[in-house]
N, C-alpha and C positions, 0 to 999 in steps of 0.2 A: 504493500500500500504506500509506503512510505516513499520508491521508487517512482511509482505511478503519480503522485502526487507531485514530486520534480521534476518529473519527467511535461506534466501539463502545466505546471507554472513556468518552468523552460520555453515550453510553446509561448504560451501567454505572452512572457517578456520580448521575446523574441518578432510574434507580430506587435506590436506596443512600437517596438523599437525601428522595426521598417516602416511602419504610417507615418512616425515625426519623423523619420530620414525623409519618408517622400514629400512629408506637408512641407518639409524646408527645401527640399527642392525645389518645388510647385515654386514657394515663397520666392527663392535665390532666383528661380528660372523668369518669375515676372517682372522682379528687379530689377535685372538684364537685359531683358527682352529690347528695350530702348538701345543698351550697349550693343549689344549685337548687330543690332539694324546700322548702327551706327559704324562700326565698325568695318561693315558688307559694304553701305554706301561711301564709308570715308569720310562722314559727314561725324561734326560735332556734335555731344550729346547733351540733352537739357531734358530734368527727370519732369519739370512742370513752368508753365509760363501762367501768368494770372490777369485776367482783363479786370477792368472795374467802367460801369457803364451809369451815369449821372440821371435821375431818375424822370428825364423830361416829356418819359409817357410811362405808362404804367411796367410797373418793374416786371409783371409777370408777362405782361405782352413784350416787352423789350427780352426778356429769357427764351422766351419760344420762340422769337424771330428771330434772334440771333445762334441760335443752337448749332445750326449748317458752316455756323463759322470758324467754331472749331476746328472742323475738315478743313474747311477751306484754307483757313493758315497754316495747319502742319503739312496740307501739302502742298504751300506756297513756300514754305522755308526748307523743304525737306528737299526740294529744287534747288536753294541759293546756300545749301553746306550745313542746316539744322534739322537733327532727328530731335521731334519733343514730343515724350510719353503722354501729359497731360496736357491738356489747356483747359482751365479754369473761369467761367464768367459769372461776374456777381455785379449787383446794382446798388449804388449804394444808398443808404437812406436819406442823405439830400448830398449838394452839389460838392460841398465841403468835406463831406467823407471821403470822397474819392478824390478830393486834393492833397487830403493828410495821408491814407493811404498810400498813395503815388510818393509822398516825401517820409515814411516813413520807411517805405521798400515793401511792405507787406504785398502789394498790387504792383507789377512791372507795369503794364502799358495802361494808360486810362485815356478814355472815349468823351474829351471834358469841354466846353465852351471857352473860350478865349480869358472872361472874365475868372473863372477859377485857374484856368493855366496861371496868370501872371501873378495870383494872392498863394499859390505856390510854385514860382517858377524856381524859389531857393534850392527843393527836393525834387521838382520833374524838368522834363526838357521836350520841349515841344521836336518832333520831325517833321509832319504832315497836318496839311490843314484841307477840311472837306470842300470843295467844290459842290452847289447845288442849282438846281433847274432855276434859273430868273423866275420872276412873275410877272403879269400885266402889270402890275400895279407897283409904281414905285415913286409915288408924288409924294411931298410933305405933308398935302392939302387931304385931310380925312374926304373932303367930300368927294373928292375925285374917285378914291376906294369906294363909296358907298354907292356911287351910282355907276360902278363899272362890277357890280358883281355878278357871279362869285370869284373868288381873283382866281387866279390858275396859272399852271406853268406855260414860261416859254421854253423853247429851244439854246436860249443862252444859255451858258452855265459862267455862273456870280461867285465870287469869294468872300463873299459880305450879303448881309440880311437886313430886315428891317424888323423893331420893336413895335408891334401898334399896344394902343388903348382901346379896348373893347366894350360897349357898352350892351346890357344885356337884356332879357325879358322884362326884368321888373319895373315896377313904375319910374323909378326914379331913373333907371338909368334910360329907358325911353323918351324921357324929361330930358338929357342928358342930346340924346342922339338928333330929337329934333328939334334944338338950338342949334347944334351943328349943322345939321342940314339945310337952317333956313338961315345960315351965314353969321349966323352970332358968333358972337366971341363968349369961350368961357371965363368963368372968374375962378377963382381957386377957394370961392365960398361954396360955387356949385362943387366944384371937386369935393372939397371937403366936409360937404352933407351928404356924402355916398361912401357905401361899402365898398373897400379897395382889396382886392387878392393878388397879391403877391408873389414871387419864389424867393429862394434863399440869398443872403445880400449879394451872391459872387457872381449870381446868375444876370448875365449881360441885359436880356431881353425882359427877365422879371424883375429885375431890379436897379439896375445899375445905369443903363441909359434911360428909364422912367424917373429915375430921380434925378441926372440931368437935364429932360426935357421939364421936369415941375423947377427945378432953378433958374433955367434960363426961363423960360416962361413967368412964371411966377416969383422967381425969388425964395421959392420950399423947396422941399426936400419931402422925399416919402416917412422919414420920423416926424414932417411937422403935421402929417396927415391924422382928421381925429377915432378914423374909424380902416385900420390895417386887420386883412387876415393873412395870415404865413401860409401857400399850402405846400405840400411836398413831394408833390408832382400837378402838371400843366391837364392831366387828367381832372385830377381831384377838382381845382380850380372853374373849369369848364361844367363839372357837374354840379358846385356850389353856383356858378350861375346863371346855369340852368333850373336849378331846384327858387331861383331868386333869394338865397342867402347872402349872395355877394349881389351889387349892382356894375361893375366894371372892375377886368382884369387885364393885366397887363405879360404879354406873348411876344411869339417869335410871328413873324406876317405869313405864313402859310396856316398858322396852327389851325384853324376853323378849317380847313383842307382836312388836319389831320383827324380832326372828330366832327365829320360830317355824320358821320354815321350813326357816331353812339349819341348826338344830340338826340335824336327821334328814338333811336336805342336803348342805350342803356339809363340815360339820363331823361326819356320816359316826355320828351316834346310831343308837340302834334304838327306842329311847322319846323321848316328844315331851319338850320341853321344862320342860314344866308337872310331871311326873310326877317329875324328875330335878333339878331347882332347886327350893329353898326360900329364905323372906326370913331371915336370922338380925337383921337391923337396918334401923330407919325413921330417916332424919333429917326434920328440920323445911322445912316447905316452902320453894322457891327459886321466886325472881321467874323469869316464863318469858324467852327468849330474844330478845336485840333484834336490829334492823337499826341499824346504825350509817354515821356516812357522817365522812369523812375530812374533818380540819377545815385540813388541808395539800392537800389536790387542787388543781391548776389548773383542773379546770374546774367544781369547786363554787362555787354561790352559793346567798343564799337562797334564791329563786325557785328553783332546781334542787330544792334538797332538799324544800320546800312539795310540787314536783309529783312527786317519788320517794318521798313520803310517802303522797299519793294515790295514785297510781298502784299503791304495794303493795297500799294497802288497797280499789282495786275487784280488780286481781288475786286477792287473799283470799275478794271477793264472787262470786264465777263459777268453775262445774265443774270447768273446765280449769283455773285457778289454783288451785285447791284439792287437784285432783291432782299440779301439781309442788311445789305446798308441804310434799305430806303427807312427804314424803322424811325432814323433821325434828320430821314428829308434830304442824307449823302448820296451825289451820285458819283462819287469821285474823289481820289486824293491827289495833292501835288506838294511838292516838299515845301517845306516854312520853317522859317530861321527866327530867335528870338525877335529882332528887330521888327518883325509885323504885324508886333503885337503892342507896339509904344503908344500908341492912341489908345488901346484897352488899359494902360497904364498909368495915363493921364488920366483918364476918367476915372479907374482906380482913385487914384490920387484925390480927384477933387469929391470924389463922394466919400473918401473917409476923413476930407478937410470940414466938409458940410456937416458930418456926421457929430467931427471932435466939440464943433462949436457952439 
C-alpha cells in the first residue's frame, strides 16, 4: 500500500509539474510573440503604445469608432521598422487629463486640440496637425450662417476652424437669435440673462476663443458671466440644450453636422436641428487639432515619433483611415512644428491675464 500510495502521489506531482512548465511556456511564448515577429521582420520591438483621445463627443462612441485603428497603426509602423504587441485607446475625462497624461508619460500619443497642446506643451510635442473638409460658411456675421443653412462641407481642406455661439430651443435663447436676425446688436446684459455651457478652460472652441470674442466685444470674460454650466463633453452640452436647461453653447462650427441626428434622436426633438438652433456669434478662426506625442514616454524616440508621424499621415490617405478619423471631423494629417501654435498661445496668455485679474 504504502508503494502504491508513492507511486500515485509521484504521478500527481509529476502532472502538477508539467501544466506550470506548460502554463509558463504558454506565459514566456506570448511575451515573445512581439520579439519574434520582431526579430523575423528586423523591425524594432515595442510591448504596448497608449493613445489618449479628448472627450469632444461621447467617449463610448469615440471607443467604437476608433477600434479599427489599432490595426490600422500596427500595421502602419510594422511597414516603417515597429512591431507593437498592444495599442491601447482611452478617452479621457475632460481635455486636461489627456494633457497631464501626455506630460506625465502615462499616455504616448494624445489626439488633443491646439488649446490643450500649448497648456502642456512642457510634457508633449506636437508632430501633426488635422486637416479638415472647409464649410460654406465662414463669415464673422452670425446672420450670414443662419440664413445659408444647414452649413456643410466643401471640397477645400482648412487647417483652422471656426468657434460659433449657438442659441437654442428655449425661450430665451430664441429671444437671443431673433435680435440677431433682425440686425441688432447684442448687449452683454442679454448674454448675461442666459444659461451659458461651456467645455473645459483648454478647450479652444469651448472656451478659450469664447472668452476672447466676450473681451473684445464686451470687455468680459466667461468668469464675468452670471449663469456658467461646465459640460464634459460637446454631447452632453447639445443635449442640455436641447432638453432647454442650457439657452446657448459654445462649439466647434461643424458640430450641429455632428449631432444632427441625435437632436431628433437621442435628445428626443420633433424639429431637426437646423430649424431650432441659430449662430448668435463667430469667433476668429483656431489652428485645427494636433497629434501630440509625450516627451516623458519610455518608449519614445525619435525614430518612433518620425514613423507615428507617417504612419498617421498614410492612415489619413486611405478609406478606412478616413472613416475612423472622421469621428473628430479629421480628414487628414500634415506635419506641424511648435511654432503654429503661437497664436493659441497668445490667446492662452490673455485668457489667463483676464482670468488673474
Amino acid at each position: 500500500m504504502k508503494k502504491l500510495l508513492f507511486f500515485t502521489l509521484t504521478c500527481m506531482l509529476a502532472v502538477f509539474l508539467m501544466a506550470c512548465g506548460n502554463e509558463a511556456s504558454d506565459t514566456s511564448k506570448d511575451n515573445k510573440t512581439t520579439d519574434v515577429a520582431a526579430e523575423a521582420s528586423g523591425n524594432e520591438s515595442i510591448d504596448k503604445l497608449s493613445l489618449g483621445f479628448v472627450p469632444s463627443r461621447n467617449p463610448d462612441e469615440i471607443i467604437t469608432a476608433t477600434e479599427p485603428l489599432k490595426g490600422l497603426l500596427k500595421d502602419e509602423l510594422a511597414k516603417l521598422g515597429f512591431d507593437v504587441g498592444e495599442i491601447d485607446i482611452t478617452v479621457g475625462t475632460n481635455f486636461e487629463a489627456v494633457g497631464e497624461a501626455l506630460s506625465a508619460g502615462t499616455t504616448d500619443i494624445g489626439l488633443i486640440p491646439g488649446g490643450t497642446y500649448v497648456l502642456y506643451d512642457d510634457g508633449a510635442e506636437v508632430i501633426l496637425t488635422a486637416t479638415r473638409a472647409g464649410l460654406n460658411n465662414d463669415s464673422d456675421n452670425p446672420v450670414e450662417w443662419n440664413n445659408n443653412k444647414p452649413t456643410a462641407p466643401t471640397t477645400t481642406q482648412a487647417t483652422s476652424y471656426r468657434a460659433i455661439l449657438v442659441a437654442g430651443p428655449s425661450e430665451k435663447g430664441k429671444a437671443l437669435a431673433a435680435k440677431v436676425n433682425n440686425g441688432e446688436k447684442l448687449t452683454f446684459e442679454d448674454l448675461n440673462n442666459v444659461t451659458w455651457n461651456v467645455m473645459s478652460s483648454s478647450s479652444p472652441a469651448g472656451y478659450i476663443y469664447p472668452t476672447l470674442w466676450l473681451h473684445e466685444n464686451f470687455d468680459k470674460t466667461i468668469p464675468d458671466l452670471a449663469k456658467v454650466v461646465q459640460a464634459d463633453s460637446y454631447g452632453n452640452a447639445f443635449g442640455r440644450l436641447a432638453a432647454g436647461q442650457t439657452d446657448v453653447l459654445v462649439t466647434y462650427a461643424d458640430a450641429r453636422r455632428d449631432y444632427e441626428e441625435s437632436w431628433q434622436g437621442d435628445f428626443g426633438r420633433t424639429a431637426s436641428i437646423w430649424d431650432e438652433t441659430d449662430l448668435i456669434g463667430v469667433m476668429p478662426a483656431i489652428y485645427n487639432d494636433t497629434i501630440s506625442v509625450s516627451k516623458n514616454s519610455k518608449v519614445m524616440t525619435d525614430d518612433l515619433k518620425k514613423a507615428i508621424q507617417q504612419a498617421f499621415m498614410n492612415i489619413g490617405n486611405t478609406d478606412q483611415g478616413k472613416e475612423v478619423i472622421a469621428i473628430y471631423s479629421h480628414e487628414g494629417y500634415q506635419e506641424a512644428k511648435d511654432s503654429d501654435y503661437d497664436n493659441e498661445r497668445k490667446a492662452q496668455e490673455l485668457v489667463q491675464n483676464l482670468g488673474s485679474k
